[in-house]
C-alpha positions as CSV (number, residue, x, y, z in Angstrom):
1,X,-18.9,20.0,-9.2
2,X,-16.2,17.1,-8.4
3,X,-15.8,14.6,-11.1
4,X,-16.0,11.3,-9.6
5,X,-13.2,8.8,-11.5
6,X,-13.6,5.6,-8.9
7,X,-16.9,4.1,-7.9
8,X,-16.8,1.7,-4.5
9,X,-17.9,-2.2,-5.2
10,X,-17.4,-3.5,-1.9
11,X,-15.1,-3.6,1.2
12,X,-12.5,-7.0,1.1
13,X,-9.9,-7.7,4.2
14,X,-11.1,-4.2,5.8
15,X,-10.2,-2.7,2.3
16,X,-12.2,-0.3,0.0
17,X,-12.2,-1.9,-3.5
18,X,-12.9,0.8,-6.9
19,X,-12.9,1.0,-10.3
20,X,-11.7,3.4,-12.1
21,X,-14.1,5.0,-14.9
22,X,-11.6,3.8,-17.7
23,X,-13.4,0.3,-17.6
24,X,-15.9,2.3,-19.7
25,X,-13.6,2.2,-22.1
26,X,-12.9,-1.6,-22.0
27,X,-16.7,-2.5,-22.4
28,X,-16.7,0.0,-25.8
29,X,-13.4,-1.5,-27.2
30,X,-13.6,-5.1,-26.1
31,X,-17.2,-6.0,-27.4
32,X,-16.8,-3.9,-30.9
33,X,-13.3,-5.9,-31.7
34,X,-14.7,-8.9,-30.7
35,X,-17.8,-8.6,-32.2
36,X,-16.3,-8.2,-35.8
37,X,-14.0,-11.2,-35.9
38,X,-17.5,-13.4,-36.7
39,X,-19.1,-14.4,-39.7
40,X,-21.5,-11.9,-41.2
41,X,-23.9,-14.6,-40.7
42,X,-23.8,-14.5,-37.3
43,X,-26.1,-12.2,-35.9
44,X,-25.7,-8.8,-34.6
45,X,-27.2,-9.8,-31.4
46,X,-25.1,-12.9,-30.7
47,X,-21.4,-11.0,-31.6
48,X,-22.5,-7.8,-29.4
49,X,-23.3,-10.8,-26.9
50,X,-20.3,-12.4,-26.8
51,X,-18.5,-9.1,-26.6
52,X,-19.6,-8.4,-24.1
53,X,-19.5,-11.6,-22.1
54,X,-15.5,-11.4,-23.4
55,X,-15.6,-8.0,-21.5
56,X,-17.3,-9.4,-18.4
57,X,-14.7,-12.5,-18.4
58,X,-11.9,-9.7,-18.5
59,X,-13.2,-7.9,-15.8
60,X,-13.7,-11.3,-13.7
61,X,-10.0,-12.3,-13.8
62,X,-8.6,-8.7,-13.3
63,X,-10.6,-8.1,-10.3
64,X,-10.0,-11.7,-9.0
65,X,-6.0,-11.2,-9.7
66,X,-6.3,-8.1,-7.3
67,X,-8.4,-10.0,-4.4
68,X,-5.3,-12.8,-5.3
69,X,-2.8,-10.0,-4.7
70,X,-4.6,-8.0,-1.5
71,X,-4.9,-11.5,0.2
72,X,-0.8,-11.8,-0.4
73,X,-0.2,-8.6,1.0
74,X,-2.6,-8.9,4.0
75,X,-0.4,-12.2,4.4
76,X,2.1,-10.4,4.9
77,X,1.2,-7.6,7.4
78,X,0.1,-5.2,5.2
79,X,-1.9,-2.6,6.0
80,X,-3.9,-1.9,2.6
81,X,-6.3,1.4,2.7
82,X,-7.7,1.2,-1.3
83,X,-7.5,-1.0,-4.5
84,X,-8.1,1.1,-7.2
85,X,-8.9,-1.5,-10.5
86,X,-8.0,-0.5,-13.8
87,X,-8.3,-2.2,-16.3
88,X,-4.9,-3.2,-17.1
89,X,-5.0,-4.3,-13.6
90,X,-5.2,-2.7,-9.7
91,X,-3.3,0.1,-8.1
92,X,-2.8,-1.2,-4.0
93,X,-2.6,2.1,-1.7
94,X,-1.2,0.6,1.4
95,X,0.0,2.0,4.6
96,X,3.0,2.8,4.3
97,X,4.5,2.8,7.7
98,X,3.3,-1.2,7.2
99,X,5.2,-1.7,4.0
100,X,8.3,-2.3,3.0
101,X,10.5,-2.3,-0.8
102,X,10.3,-5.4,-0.3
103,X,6.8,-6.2,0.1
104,X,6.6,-3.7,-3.2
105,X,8.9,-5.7,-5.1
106,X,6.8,-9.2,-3.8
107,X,3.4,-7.9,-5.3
108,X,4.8,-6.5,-8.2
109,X,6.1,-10.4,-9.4
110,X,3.3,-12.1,-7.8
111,X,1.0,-9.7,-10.6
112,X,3.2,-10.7,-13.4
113,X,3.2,-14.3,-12.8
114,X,-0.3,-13.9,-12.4
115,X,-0.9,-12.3,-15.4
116,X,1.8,-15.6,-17.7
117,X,-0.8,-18.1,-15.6
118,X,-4.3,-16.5,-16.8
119,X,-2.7,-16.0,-20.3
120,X,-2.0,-19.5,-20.0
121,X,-5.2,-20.8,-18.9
122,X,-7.2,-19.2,-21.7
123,X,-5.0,-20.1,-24.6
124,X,-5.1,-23.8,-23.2
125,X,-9.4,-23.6,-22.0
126,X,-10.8,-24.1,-26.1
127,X,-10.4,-27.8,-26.0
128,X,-12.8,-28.1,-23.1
129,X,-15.6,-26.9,-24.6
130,X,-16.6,-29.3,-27.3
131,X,-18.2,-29.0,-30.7
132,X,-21.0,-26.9,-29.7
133,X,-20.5,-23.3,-31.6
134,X,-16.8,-24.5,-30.7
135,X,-16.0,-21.2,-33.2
136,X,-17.9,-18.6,-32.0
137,X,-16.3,-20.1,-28.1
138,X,-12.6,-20.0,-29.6
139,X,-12.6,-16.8,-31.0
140,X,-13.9,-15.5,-27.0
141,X,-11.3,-17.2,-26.0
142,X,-8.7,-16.5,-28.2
143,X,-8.9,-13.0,-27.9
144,X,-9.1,-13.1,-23.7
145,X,-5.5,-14.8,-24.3
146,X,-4.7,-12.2,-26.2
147,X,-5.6,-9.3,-23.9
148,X,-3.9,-11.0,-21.5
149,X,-1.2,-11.5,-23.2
150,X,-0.6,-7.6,-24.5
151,X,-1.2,-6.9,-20.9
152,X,1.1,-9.5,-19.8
153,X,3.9,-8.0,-22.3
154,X,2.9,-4.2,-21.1
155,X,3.5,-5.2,-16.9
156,X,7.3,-5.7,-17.9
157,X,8.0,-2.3,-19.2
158,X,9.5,-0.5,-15.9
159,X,6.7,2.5,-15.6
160,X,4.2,2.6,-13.1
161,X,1.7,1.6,-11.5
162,X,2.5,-1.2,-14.3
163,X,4.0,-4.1,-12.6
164,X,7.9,-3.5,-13.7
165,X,7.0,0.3,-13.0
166,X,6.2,-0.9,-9.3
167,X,9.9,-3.6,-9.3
168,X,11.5,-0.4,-10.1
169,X,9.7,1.4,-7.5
170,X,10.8,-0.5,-4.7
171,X,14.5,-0.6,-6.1
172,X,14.7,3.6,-6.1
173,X,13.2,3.2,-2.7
174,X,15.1,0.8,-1.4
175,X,18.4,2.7,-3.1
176,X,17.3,6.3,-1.8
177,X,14.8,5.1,0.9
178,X,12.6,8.4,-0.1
179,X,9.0,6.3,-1.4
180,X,7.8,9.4,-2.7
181,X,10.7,10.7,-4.8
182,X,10.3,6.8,-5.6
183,X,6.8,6.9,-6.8
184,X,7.4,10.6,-8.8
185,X,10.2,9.2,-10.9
186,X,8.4,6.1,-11.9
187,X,5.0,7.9,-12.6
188,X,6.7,10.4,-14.8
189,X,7.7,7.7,-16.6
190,X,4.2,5.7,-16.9
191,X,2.3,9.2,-17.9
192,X,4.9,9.3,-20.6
193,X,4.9,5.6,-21.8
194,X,1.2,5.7,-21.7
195,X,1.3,8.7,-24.3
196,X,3.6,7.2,-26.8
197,X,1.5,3.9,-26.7
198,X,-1.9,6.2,-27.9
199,X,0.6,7.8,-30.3
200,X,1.5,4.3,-31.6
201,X,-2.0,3.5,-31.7
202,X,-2.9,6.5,-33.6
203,X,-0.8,5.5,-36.3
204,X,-1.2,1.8,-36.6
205,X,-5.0,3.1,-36.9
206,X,-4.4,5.9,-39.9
207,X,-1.0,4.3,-41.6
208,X,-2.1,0.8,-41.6
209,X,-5.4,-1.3,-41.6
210,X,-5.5,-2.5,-37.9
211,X,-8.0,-0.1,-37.3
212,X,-9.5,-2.1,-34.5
213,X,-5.5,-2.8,-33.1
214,X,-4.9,0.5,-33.1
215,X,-8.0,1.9,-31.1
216,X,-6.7,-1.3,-28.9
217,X,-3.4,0.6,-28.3
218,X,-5.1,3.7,-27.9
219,X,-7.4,2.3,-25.4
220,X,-4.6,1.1,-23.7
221,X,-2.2,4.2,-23.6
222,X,-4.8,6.3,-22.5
223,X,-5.9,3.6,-19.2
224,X,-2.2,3.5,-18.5
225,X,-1.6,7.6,-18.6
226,X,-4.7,8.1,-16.1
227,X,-3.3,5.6,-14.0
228,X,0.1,7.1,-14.0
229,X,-1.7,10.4,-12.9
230,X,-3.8,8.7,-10.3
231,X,-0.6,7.5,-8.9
232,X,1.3,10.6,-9.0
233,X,-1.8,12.5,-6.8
234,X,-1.7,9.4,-4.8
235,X,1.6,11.4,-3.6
236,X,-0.1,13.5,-0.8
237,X,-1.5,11.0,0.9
238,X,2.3,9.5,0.8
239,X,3.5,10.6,4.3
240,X,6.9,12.7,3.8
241,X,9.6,10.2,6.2
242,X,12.2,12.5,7.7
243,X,15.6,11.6,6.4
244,X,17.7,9.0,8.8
245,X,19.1,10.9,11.5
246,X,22.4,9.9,13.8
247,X,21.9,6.8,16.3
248,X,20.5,7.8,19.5
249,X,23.0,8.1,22.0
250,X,22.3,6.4,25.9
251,X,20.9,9.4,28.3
252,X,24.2,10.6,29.9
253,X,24.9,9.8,33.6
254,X,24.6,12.8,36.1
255,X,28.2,12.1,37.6
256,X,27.4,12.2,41.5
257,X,29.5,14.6,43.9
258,X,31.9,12.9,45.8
259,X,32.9,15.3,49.2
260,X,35.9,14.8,51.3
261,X,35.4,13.9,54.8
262,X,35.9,17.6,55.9
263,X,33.2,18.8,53.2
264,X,30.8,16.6,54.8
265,X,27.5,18.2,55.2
266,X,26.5,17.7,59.3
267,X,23.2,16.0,59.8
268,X,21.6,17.6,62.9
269,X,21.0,13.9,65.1
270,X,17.8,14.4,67.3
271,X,17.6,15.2,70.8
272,X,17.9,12.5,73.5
273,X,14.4,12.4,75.5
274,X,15.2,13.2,79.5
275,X,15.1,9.3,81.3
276,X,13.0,7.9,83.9
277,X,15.2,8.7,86.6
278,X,15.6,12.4,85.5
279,X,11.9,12.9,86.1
280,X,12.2,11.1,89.7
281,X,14.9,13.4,90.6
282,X,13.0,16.3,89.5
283,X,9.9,15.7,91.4
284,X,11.5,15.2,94.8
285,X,13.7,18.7,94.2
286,X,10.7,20.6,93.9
287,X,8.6,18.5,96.8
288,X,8.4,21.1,99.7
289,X,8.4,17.6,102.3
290,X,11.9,17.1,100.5
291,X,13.4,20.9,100.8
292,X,12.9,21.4,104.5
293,X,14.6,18.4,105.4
294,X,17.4,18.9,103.2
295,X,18.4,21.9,102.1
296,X,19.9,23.7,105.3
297,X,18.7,26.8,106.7
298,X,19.9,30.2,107.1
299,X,19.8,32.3,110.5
């Protein structure tokens, strides 16, 4: 049996939108840190509630970042097959015949300016709520910024399908012009950063008291490792370019034989039809009238 690791949500600009089955993960990590930053006076219901919401909210602005970034790249003549959505953010399988380094190196900004702006808009939102359970709000709030914020930090480390990963990417491809020995190199490197960040996490978890920081970081390593392996499958459907070959050279001109007038090849010229007169002359040669009178007789 085939284990299924992306479930379809919709199609968007002609383009199959998933998510991957780490989001599982985010609504078990999300709501139980979030959940034990309130008063033990607030009940059980209401923290698991505004997990959760906090979990939703995530999920909203990741998937509306990626619908930001597919409308960019459909802008700009993309051809885009798949979004994948993890949830550190989306993986864009385009056509690659479509695409350009370029175009790579222009989504991969556009996410991490994305990502500074909703960071930004969270840590400045608290002040528009009011007074009404302004605490139990804030602390929502104040730890979207902060997921944002991680993931924000994350996107700059140059190992894909993070967001640097992707700048560097386009650079190797742009340097070598060989996309897929591009994308290998860079998902090597995203596999492994993705296992030293669980390591991390392990250890903040056991060596420290950040227990719920450290199943953060664990959480995180392990979305970013299965996305570095998604992307490195994602090599088959790659097309493999044939390497640039010499210019092509103008179709050579058949030089024409020139002959001498000597070599000149005769033309047989079609025979002259017999005249008018001809005829006349022929019918009164072979009129018996005409013969007698004239031709002279022998004794």
């Amino acid at each position: 049996m085939k284990f299924i690791n992306t479930i379809k949500i919709g199609t968007f600009f002609r383009t199959r939108v998933r998510i991957h089955y780490t989001w599982i993960l985010v609504f078990i990590l999300i709501p139980w840190t979030v959940s034990t930053q309130y008063s033990t006076e607030t009940s059980l219901l209401s923290r698991v509630g505004f997990g959760l919401i906090t979990a939703f909210l995530y999920f909203g602005t990741v998937f509306l970042r990626e619908i930001v970034l597919l409308m960019l790249a459909v802008y700009k003549g993309m051809v885009v097959r798949t979004v994948t959505i993890f949830a550190f953010g989306g993986l864009i399988q385009p056509d690659y015949e479509t695409t350009s380094p370029s175009h790579e190196i222009l989504l991969a900004v556009s996410g991490m300016l994305l990502n500074f702006v909703i960071t930004a808009i969270f840590f400045f939102t608290h002040p528009l709520f009011g007074d009404i359970d302004l605490d139990m709000k804030v602390i929502t709030v104040k730890w979207l910024a902060f997921f944002y914020f991680t993931l924000s930090l994350f996107h700059l480390l140059p190992a894909y399908p993070l967001e640097g990963g992707r700048i560097l990417r386009g650079i190797i491809w742009k340097v070598t012009g060989n996309v897929r020995q591009a994308t290998r190199i860079v998902g090597i490197t995203g596999w492994i950063l993705g296992f030293l960040t669980m390591v991390g996490g392990i250890l903040l978890a056991v060596l420290t008291e950040e227990l719920f920081t450290g199943l953060f970081f664990i959480g995180l390593g392990l979305i970013i490792q299965n996305a570095a392996t998604h992307g490195i499958r994602h090599l088959k459907q790659i097309p493999e370019l044939p390497p640039p070959g010499p210019p092509s050279l103008p179709p050579e001109e058949v030089d024409q034989a020139i002959l001498l007038p000597s070599e000149e090849i005769p033309t047989q010229q079609p025979q002259e039809l017999p005249s008018e007169e001809y005829h006349q002359l022929r019918l009164q040669l072979y009129t018996p009238s005409y013969r007698s009178s004239t031709w002279p007789r022998t004794t």
